[in-house]
C-alpha positions as a Markdown table, in Angstrom:
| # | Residue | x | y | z |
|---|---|---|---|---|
| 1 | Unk | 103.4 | 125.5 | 131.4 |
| 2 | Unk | 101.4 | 126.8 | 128.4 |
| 3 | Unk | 100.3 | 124.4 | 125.2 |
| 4 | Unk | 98.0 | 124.8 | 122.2 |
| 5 | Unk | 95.3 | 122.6 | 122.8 |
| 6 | Unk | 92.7 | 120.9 | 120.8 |
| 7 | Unk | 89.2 | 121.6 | 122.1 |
| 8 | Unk | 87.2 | 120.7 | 119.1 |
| 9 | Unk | 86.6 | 120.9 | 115.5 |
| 10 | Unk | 87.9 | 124.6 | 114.6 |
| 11 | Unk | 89.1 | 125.4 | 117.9 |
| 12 | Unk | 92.5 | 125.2 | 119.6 |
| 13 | Unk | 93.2 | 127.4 | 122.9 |
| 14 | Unk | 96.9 | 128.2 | 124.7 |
| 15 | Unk | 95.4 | 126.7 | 128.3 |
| 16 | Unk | 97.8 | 125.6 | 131.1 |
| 17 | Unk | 98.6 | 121.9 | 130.5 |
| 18 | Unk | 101.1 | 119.2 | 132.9 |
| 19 | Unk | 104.8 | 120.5 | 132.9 |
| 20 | Unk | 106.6 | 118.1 | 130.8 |
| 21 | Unk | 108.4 | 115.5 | 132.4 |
| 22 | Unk | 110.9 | 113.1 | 132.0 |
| 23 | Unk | 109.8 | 110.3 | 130.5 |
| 24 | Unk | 112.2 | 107.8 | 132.1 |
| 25 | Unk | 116.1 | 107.6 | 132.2 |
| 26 | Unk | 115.7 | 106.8 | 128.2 |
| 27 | Unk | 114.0 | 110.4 | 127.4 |
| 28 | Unk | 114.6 | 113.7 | 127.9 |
| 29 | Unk | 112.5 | 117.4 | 128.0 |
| 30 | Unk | 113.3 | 120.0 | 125.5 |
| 31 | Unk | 112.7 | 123.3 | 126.3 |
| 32 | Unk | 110.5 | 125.0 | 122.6 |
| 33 | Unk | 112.2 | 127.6 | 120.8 |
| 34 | Unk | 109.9 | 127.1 | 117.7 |
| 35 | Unk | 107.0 | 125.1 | 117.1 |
| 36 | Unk | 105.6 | 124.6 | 113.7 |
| 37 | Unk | 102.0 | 124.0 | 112.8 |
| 38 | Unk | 101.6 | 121.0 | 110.7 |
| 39 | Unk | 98.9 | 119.9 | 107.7 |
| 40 | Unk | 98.5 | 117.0 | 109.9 |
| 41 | Unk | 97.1 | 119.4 | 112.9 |
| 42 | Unk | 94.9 | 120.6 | 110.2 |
| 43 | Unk | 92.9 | 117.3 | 110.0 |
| 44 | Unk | 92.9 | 117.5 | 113.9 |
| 45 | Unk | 91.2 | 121.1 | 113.5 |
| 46 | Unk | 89.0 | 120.6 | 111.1 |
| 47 | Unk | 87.6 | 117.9 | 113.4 |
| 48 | Unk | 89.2 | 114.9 | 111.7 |
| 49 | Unk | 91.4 | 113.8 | 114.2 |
| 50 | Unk | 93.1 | 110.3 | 115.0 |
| 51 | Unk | 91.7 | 109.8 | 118.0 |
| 52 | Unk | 88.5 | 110.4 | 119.7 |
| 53 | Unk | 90.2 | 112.6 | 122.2 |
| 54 | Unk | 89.9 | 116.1 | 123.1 |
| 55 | Unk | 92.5 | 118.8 | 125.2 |
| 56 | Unk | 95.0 | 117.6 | 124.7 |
| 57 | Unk | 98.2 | 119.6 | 123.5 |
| 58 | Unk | 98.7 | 120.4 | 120.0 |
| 59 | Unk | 102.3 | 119.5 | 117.6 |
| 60 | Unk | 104.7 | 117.2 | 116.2 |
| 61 | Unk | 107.5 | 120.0 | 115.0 |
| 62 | Unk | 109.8 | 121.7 | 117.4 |
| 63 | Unk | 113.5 | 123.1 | 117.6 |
| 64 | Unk | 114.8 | 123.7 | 121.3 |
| 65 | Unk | 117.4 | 123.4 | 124.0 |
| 66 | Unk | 117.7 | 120.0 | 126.2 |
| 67 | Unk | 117.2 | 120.5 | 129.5 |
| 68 | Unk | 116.3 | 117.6 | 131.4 |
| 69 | Unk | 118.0 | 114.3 | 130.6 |
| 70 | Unk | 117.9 | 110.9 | 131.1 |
| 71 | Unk | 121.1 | 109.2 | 132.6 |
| 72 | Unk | 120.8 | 106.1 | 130.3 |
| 73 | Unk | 121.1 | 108.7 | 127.6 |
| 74 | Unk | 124.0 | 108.6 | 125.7 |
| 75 | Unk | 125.6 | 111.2 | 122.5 |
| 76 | Unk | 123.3 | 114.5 | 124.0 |
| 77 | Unk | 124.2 | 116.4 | 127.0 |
| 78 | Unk | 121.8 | 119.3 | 128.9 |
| 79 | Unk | 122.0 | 122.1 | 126.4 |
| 80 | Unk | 122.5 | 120.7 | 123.3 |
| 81 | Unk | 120.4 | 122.5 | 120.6 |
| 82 | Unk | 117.9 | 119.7 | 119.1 |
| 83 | Unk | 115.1 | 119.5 | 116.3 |
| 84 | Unk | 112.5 | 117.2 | 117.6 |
| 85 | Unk | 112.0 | 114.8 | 115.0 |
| 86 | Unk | 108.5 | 114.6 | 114.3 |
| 87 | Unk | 108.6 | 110.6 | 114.1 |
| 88 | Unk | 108.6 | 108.8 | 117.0 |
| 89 | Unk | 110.5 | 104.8 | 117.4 |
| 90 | Unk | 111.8 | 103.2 | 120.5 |
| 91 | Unk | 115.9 | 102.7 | 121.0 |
| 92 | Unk | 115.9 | 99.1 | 120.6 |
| 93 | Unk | 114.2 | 97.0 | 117.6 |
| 94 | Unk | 116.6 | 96.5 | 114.4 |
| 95 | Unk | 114.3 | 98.9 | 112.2 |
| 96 | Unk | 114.9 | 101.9 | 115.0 |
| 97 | Unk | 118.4 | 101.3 | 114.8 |
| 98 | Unk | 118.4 | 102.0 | 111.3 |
| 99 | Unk | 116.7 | 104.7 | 111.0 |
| 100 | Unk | 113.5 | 103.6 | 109.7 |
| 101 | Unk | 111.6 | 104.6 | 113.3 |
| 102 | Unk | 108.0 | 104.1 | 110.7 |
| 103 | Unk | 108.5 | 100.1 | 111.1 |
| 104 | Unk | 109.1 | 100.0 | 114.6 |
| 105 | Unk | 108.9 | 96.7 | 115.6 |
| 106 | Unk | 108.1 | 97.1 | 119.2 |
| 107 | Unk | 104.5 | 97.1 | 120.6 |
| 108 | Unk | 103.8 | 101.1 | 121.7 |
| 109 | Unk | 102.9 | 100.3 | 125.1 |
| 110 | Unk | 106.4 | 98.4 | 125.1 |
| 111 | Unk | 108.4 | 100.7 | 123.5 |
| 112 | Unk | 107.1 | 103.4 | 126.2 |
| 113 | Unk | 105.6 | 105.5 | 123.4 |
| 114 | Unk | 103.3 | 106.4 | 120.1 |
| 115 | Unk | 104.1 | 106.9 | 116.4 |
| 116 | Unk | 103.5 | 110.9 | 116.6 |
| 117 | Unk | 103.1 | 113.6 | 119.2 |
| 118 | Unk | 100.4 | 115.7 | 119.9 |
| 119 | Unk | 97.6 | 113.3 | 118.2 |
| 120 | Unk | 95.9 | 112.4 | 121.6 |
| 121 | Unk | 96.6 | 112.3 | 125.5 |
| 122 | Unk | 99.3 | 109.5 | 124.7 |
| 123 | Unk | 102.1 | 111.8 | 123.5 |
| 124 | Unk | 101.6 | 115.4 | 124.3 |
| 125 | Unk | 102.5 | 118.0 | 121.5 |
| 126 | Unk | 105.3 | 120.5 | 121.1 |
| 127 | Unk | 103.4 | 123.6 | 120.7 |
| 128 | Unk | 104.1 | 124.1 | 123.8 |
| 129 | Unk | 106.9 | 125.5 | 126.5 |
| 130 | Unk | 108.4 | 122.6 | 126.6 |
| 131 | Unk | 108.0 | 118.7 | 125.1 |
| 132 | Unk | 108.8 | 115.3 | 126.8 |
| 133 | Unk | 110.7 | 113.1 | 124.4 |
| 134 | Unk | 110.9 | 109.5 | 125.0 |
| 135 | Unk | 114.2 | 107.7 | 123.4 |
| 136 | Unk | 115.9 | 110.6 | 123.5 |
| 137 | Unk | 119.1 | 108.9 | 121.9 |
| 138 | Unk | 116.3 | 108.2 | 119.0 |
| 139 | Unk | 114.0 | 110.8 | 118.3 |
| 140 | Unk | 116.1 | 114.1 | 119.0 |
| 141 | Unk | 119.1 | 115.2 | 116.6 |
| 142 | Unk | 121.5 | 118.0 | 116.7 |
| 143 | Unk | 121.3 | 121.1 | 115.3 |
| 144 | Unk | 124.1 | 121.8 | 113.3 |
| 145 | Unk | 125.7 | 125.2 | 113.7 |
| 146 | Unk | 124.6 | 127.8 | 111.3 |
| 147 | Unk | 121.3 | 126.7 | 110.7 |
| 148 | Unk | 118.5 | 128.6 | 111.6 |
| 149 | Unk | 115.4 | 127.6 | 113.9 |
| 150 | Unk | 113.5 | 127.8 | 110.7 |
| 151 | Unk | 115.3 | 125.4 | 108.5 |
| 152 | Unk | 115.6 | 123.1 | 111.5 |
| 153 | Unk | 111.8 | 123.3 | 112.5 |
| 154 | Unk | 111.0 | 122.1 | 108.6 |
| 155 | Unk | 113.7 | 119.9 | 108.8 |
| 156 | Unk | 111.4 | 118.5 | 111.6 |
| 157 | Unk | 108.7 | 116.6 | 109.3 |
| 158 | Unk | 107.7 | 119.1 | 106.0 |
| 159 | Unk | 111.4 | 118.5 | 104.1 |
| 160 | Unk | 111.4 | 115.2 | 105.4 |
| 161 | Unk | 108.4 | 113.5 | 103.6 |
| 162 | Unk | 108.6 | 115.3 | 100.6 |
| 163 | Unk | 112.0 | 113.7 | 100.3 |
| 164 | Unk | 110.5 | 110.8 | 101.2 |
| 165 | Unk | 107.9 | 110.8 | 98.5 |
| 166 | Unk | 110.2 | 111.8 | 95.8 |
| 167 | Unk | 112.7 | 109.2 | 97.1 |
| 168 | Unk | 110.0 | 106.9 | 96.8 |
| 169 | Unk | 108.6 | 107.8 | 93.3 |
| 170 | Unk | 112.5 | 106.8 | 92.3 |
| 171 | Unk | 112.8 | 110.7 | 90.3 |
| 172 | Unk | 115.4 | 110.7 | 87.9 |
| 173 | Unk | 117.4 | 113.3 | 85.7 |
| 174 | Unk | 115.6 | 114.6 | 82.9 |
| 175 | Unk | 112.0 | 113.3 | 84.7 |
| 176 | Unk | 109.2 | 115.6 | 84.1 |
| 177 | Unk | 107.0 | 116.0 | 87.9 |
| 178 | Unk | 103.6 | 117.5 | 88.8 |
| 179 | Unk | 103.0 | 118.1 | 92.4 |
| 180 | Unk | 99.7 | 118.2 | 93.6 |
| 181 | Unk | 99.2 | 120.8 | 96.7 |
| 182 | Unk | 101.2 | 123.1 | 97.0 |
| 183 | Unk | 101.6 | 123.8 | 100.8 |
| 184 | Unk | 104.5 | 123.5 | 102.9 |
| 185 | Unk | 105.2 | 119.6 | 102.1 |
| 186 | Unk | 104.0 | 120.3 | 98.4 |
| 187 | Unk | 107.1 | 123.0 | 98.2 |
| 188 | Unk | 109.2 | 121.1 | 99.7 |
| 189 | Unk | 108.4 | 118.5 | 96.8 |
| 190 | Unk | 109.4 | 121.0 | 94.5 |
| 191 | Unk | 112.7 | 121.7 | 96.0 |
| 192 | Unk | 113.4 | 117.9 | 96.3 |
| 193 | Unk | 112.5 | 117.3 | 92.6 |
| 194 | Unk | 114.4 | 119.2 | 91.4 |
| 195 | Unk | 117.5 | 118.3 | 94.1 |
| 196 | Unk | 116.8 | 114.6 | 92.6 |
| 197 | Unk | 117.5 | 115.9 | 88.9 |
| 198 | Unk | 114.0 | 116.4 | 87.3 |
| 199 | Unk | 113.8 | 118.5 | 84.3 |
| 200 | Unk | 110.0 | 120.0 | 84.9 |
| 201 | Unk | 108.2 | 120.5 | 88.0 |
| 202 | Unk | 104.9 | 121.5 | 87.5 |
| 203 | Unk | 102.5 | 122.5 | 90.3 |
| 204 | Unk | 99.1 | 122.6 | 90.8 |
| 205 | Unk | 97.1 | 124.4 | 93.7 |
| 206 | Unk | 93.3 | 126.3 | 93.6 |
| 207 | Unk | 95.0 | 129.0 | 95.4 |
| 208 | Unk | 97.0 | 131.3 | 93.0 |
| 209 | Unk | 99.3 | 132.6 | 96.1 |
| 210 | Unk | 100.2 | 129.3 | 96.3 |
| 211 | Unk | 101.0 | 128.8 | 92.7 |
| 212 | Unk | 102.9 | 132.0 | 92.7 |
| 213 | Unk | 105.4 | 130.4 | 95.7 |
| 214 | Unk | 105.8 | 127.8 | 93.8 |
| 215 | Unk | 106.8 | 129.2 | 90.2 |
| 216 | Unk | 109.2 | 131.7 | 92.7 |
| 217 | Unk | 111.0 | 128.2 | 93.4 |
| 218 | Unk | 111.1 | 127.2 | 89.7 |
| 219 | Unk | 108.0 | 124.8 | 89.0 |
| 220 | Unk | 105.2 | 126.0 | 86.3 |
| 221 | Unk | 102.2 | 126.6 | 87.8 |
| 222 | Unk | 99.0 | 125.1 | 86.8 |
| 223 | Unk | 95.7 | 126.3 | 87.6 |
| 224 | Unk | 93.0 | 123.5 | 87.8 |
| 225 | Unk | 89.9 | 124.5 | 86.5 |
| 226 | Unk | 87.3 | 126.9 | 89.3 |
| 227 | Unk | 84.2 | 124.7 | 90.5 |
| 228 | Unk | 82.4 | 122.3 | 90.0 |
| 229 | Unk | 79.0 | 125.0 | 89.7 |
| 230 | Unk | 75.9 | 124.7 | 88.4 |
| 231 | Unk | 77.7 | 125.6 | 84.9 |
| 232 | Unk | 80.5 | 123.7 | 84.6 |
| 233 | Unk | 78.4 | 119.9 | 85.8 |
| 234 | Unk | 79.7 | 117.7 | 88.5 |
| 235 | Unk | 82.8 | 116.8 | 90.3 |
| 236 | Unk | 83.9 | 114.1 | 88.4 |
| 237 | Unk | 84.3 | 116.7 | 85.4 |
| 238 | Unk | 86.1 | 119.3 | 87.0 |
| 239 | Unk | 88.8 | 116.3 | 87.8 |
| 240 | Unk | 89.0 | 115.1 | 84.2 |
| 241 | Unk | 89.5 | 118.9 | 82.6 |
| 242 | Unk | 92.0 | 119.3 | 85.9 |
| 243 | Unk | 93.9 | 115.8 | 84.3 |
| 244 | Unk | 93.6 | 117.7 | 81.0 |
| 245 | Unk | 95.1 | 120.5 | 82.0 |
| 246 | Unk | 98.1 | 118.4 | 83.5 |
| 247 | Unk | 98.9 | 116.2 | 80.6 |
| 248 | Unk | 98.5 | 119.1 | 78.5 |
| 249 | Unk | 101.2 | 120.8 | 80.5 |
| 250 | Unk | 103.3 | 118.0 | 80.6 |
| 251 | Unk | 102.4 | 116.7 | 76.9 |
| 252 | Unk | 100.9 | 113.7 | 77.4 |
| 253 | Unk | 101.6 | 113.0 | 81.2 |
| 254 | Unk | 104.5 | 113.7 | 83.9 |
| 255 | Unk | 106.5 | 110.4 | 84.2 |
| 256 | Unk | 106.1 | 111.4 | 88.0 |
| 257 | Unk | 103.5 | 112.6 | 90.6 |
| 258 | Unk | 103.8 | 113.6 | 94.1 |
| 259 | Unk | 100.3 | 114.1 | 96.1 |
| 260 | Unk | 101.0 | 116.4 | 99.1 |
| 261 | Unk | 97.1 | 116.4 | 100.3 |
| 262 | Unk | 95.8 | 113.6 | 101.1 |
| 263 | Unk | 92.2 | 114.0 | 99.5 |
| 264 | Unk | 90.5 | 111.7 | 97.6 |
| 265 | Unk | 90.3 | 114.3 | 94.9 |
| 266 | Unk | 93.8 | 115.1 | 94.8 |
| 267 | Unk | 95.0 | 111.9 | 94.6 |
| 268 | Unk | 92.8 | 110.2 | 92.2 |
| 269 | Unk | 94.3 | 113.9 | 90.2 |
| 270 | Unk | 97.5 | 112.5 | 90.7 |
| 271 | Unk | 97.1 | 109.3 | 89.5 |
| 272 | Unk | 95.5 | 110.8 | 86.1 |
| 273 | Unk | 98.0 | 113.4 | 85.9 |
| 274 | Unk | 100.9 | 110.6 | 84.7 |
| 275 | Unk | 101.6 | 109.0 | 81.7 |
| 276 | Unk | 101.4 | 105.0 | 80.8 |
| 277 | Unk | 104.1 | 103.6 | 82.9 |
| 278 | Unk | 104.3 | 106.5 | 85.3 |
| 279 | Unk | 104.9 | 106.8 | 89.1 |
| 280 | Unk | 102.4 | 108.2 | 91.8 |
| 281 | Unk | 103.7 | 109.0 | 95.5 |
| 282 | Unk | 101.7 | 109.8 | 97.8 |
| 283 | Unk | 103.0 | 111.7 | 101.3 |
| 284 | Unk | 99.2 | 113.3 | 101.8 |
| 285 | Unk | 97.8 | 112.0 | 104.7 |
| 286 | Unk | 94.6 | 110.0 | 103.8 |
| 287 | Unk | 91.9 | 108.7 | 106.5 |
| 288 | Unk | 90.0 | 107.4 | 103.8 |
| 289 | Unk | 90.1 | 103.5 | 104.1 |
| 290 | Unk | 88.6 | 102.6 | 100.7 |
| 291 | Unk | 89.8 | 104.7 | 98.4 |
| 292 | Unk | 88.5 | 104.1 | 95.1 |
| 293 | Unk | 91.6 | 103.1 | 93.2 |
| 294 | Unk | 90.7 | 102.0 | 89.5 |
| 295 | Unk | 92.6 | 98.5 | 89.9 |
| 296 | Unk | 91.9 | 97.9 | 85.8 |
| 297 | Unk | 93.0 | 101.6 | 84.2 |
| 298 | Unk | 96.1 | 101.1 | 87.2 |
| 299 | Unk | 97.0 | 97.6 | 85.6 |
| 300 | Unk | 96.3 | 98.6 | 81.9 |
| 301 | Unk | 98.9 | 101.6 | 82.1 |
| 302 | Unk | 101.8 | 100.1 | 84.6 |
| 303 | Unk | 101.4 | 102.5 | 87.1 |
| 304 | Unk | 103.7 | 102.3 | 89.8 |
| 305 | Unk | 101.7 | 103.7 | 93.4 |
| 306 | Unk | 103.9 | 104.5 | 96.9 |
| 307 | Unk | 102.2 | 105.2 | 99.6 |
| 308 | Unk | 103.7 | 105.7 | 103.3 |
| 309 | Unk | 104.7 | 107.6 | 105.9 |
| 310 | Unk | 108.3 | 109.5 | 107.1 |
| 311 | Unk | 111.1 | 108.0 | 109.3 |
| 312 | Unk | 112.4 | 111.3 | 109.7 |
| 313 | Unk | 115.5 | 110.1 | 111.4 |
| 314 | Unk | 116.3 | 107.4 | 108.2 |
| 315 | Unk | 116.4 | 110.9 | 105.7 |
| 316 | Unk | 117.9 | 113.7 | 107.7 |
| 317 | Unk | 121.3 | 113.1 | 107.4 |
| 318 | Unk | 120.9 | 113.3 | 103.1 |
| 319 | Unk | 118.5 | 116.9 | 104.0 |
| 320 | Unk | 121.1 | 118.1 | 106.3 |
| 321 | Unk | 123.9 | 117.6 | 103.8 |
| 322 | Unk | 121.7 | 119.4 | 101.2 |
| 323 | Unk | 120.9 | 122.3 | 103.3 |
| 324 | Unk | 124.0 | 123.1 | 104.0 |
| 325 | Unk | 124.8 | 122.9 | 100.9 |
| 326 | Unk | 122.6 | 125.5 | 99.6 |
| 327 | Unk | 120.3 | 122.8 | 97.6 |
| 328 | Unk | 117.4 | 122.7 | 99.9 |
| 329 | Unk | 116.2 | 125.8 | 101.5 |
| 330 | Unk | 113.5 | 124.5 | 104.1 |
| 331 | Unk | 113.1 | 127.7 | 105.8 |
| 332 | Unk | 111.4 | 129.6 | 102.2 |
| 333 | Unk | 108.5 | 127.6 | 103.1 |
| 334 | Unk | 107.8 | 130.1 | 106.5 |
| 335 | Unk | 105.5 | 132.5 | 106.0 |
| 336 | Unk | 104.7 | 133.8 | 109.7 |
| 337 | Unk | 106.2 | 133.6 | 112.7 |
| 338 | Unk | 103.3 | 134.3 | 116.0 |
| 339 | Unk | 104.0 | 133.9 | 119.4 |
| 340 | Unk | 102.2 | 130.5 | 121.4 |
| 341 | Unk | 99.1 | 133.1 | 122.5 |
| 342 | Unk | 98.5 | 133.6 | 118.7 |
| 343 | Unk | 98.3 | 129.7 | 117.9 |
| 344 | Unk | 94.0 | 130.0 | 117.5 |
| 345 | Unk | 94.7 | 132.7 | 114.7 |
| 346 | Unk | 97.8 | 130.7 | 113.1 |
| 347 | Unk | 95.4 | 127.3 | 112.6 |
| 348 | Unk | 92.7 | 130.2 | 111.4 |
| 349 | Unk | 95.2 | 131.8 | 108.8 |
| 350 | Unk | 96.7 | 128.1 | 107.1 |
| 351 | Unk | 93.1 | 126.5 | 107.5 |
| 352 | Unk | 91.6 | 129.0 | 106.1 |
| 353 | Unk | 94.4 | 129.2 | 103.0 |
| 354 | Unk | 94.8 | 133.0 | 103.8 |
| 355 | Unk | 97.0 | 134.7 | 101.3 |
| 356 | Unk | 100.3 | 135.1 | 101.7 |
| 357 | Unk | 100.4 | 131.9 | 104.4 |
| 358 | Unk | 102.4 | 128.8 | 103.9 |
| 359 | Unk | 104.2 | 127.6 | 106.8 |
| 360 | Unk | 103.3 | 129.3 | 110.6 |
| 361 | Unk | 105.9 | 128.8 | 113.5 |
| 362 | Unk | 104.8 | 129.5 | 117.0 |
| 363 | Unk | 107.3 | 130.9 | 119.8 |
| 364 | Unk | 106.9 | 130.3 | 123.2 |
């Protein structure tokens, strides 16, 4: 079959990879019907990748059709129309059972699997023709009727952690919220805030495409300031005038940020952006592991700081419910839709910030 694979930094290619198989009588093989291309892959292209590994396929976010199954597999029959949820737990420890598939208790080689697909050889991606899925009964849920591959392939991992983070950051009515990066996780944040009851949203992106999607979903954009140049002095200054431009927004501080990169910058941004007694969460996936966190300024102004990552399984049923519902709308966030053969010129167009790009969804 044909998969997006990684062949080093800034390049992925649609090669022919292994036909995906059945995992054991646990799993199951979904045929693709839309793969999305994640912020996570991102990190993989630009060369920052979680494992030393290279060619292997691509993805964690796919909508499709079962069609192999497992016969110790039990509520899904060949056919069924599935998102593959982009988090990954085994069928059998307490925390799996509940949802919460990010504290899997059993030991990967154990449970039969990895955390994610598509960040090494160990799980193959779903930008592909097809994905094996391991604890099928676990990791793959029903589509409802009526909702579109593109809600569902959000609905994968994007909708899911930025519920997550503003779960997490405990949003209440009347809050006031900046979000920081304003991609495809960084609008569903918006979406969520405001589903949560918060008052303001605020958002803040360099690109101004990005702030104009954003202010179309309600939040008030905020530029942070060009540079740093030769003119305007270092780093460190362009992230204190970008904190002044936030509290000054927000007078005096949001009681609520969400950081939706992952950067050093961004976060430390995020942290400055709220006011004494505020609360940061951050879904941006960080590799950095010592992050300069002010411990005294932290302590000195009651901050509150979450930090983790998305059981998608534990939130979808409270996203589906929304959707439905009319109060989240996942697929605004899709921008293009290419077919697998385009997938080098998708990762070129969202690396690259391109305007008019958000979310890109490959079909097989």
């Amino acid at each position: 079959m044909r998969g997006v694979t990684y062949r080093g930094p800034s390049s992925v290619e649609v090669r022919s990879v292994p036909d995906a198989a059945l995992p054991d009588e646990h799993g199951a093989v979904v045929a693709v019907d839309l793969a999305g291309i994640c912020g996570s892959d991102l990190h993989i292209y630009a060369g920052h990748g979680f494992s030393p590994d290279t060619g292997y396929c691509l993805g964690h976010e796919a909508v499709g059709r079962v069609v192999e199954l497992g016969r110790a597999v039990t509520g899904l029959a060949v056919g069924d129309r599935v998102l593959v949820a982009a988090s990954v737990g085994c069928a059998f420890c307490a925390e799996c059972r509940r949802g919460r598939v990010s504290r899997c208790a059993a030991p990967p080689v154990a449970a039969g699997t990895v955390a994610c697909y598509g960040l090494s050889h160990a799980l193959p991606g779903s930008q592909a023709e097809a994905v094996a899925v391991p604890h099928a009964a676990t990791n793959l849920i029903p589509v409802p009727d009526g909702l579109s591959d593109e809600d569902a392939v959000v609905l994968t991992d994007n909708a899911p952690t930025a519920w997550y983070g503003a779960r997490r950051a405990r949003i209440q009515p009347g809050d006031s919220v900046v979000v920081v990066g304003l991609g495809p996780v960084g609008l569903m944040c918006i979406q969520a805030a405001y589903a949560l009851g918060a008052a303001r949203v605020f958002g803040m992106d360099k690109v101004p495409d990005r702030r104009d999607r954003a202010a179309a979903m309600g939040a008030e954009p905020v530029a942070p300031p060009e540079g740093p140049d030769p003119d305007r002095g270092s780093a460190a200054k362009a992230g204190k005038e970008a904190k002044a431009a936030i509290r000054a927004a927000t007078g005096g501080g949001a009681d609520v940020a969400l950081e939706a990169v992952g950067a050093d910058a961004s976060i430390d941004l995020a942290i400055g952006a709220v006011r004494t007694g505020g609360r940061v969460s951050v879904v941006g996936v960080s590799q950095n592991k010592a992050f300069p966190l002010h411990m005294p300024a932290a302590q000195v102004r009651e901050l509150e700081f979450a930090i983790g990552l998305c059981s998608v399984q534990y939130e979808l049923p409270t996203l589906l419910a929304l959707t439905a519902a009319g109060r989240l709308r996942p697929a605004e966030v899709v921008t293009h839709r290419l077919p697998l053969s385009e997938a080098a010129e998708g990762y070129r167009l969202m690396s690259t910030r391109s305007a008019g790009v958000s979310k890109v969804v490959l079909t097989p």
